[in-house]
N, C-alpha and C positions, 0 to 999 in steps of 0.2 A: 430569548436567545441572546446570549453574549456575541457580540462582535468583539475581534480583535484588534490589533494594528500589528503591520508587520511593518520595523524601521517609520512608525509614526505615520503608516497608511494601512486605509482598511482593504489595499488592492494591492497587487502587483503590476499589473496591464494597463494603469491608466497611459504612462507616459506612450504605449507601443499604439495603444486605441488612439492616441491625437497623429502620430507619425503615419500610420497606415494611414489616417480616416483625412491629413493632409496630403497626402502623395497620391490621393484618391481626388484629390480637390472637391471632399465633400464638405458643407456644410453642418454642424450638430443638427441640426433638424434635420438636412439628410438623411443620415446615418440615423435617425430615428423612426423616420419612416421608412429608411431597408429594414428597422428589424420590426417592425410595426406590420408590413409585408409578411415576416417570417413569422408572426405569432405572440411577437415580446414586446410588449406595452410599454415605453419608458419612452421620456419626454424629451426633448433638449437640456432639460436642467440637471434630468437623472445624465443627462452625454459629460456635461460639463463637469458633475461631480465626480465619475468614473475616471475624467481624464485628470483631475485632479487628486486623485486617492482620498476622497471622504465619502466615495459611497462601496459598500460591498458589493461586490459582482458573482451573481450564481454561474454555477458550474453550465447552466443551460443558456443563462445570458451569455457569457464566455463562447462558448460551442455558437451560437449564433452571431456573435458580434465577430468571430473570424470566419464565417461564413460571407456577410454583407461586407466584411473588408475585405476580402480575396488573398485571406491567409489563414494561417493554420494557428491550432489551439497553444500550440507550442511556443510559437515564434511570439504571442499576444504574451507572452506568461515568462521568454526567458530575458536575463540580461545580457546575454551573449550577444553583438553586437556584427556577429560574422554573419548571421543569416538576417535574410530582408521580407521587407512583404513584398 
């Protein structure tokens, strides 16, 4: 399976995954073990990569990682800067 980049990332969400996942004052391990909890196995390294755009992020990682951040699929994915976590 081809990976893409979009504007030289394989993500859109990393930057909105570090602003929830610090306004949360969680730790990447944290945020690993909420979705670890939830069923989705990824490490603090997979957290770091996510927040950096060099890792892909599934549609069901997605769906869970704004689950354990206490916001919606939307707000993790848009650039719009009017809505918050």
């Amino acid at each position: 399976m081809k990976i893409y980049d979009y504007n030289g990332k394989k993500n859109i969400c990393g930057d909105r995954v570090h602003e929830a996942r610090h306004k949360l004052r969680l730790t990447q391990s944290d945020l690993a073990a909420r979705l670890q909890v939830e069923g989705v196995i990824l490490e603090r390294d997979s957290i770091s990569r996510i927040e950096s755009g060099t890792r892909f992020v599934a549609d069901y990682e997605l769906a869970v990682l704004a689950k354990a951040l206490h916001t919606s699929m939307e707000w993790l994915t848009s650039a719009d800067d009017t809505q918050r976590a």
